[in-house]
N, C-alpha and C positions, 0 to 999 in steps of 0.2 A: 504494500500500500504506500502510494504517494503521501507527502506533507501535505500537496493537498487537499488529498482524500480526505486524510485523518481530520484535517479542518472543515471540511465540510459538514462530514459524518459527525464531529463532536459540537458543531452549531446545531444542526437536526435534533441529536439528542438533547441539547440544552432546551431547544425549543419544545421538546415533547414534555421533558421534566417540566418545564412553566406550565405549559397546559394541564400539565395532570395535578398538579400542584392546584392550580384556578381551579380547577372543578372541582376540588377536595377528595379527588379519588388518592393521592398521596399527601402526605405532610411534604412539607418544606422540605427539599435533598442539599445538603450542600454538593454541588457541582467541583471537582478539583480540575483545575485550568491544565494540569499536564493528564489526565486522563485518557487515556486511548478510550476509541469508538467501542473496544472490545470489552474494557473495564466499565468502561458507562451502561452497556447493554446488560452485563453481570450485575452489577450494582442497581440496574432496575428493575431487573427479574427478581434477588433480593430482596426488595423494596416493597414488590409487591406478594412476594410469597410470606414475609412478615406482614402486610398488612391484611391479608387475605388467606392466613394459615389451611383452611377448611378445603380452598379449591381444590379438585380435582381436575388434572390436567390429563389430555391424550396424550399418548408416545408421539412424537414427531417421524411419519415417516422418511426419514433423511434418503431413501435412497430412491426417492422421484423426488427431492428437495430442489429448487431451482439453483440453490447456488451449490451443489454437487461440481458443476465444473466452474466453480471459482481456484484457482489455484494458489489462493492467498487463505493459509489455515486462518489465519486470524479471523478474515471478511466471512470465510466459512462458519464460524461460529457462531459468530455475531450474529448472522442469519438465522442459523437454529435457534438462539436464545430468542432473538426475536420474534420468533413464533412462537415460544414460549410466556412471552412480553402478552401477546394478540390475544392466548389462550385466555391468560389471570382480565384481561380487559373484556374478553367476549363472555367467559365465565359466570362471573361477578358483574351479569349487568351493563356495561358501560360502555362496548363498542357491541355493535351489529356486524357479526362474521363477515354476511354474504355481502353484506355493502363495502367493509373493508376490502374482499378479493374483488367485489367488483371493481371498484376504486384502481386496487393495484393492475389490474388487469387492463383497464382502459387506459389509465398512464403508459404502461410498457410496450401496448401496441397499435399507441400515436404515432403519425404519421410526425416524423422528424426525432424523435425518440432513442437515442445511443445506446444498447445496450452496453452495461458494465457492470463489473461486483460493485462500483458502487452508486451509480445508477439506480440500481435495481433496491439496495440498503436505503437509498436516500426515498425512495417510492414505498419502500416499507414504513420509513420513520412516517413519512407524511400521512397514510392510511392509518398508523395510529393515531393521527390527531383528529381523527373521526370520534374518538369518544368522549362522551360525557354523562356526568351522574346525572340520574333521573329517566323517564320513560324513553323506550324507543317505536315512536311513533311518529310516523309523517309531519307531524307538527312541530316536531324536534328538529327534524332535520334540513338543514339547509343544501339544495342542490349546487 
């Protein structure tokens, strides 16, 4: 992963932490400024597996996983986790699965669209800021 990746990918994650922070699905995280994208995604899978001890989560099937041919282990993880991240959010209420694949789905197969490991992470970060506490109903949600 590029320095720029990693600044990228560690903006995204600062942004998801604010929003899930705003909606009071987490307390307040302190954010550390040298954190890699990989440690930030651990620390909020964390975050919410202590806030949310009860969930039950599925196995990730990693091996139809889209980032299988990413060949940066790290970006590979960070993807698993963050499906991880999607579960405790879809779980618990607070994101809508099918809209989130929707979401990522329509991002990645826009016309001008780059596929990349992080690319593809940065589309995931985004589809998590689909959630918020309280109902998921049409009235909720903004197109």
């Amino acid at each position: 992963m590029t320095d720029h990746d990693d600044t990228v990918l560690a903006e995204k994650f600062r942004t998801l932490y604010a929003h899930l922070c705003r909606e009071r699905i987490l307390p307040s995280m302190p954010v550390t400024e040298d954190a890699s994208p990989a440690q930030m995604a651990t620390a909020l899978r964390q975050a919410l597996c202590n806030a949310y001890p009860a969930t039950k989560r599925k196995r990730t099937m990693k091996s139809i996983h889209y980032a299988n041919s990413f060949t940066d282990t790290a970006l590979r993880e960070c993807a698993f986790t963050l499906d991880d991240v999607g579960q405790y959010l879809a779980r618990n209420h607070f994101l809508d699965h099918d809209r989130s694949v929707d979401f990522f789905n329509e991002k990645i197969t826009a016309e001008g669209f780059v596929i990349t490991p992080t690319s593809l992470l940065e589309t995931m970060l985004e589809s998590l800021l689909l959630s918020h506490k309280g109902e998921h109903d049409e009235k909720n949600w903004q197109k």
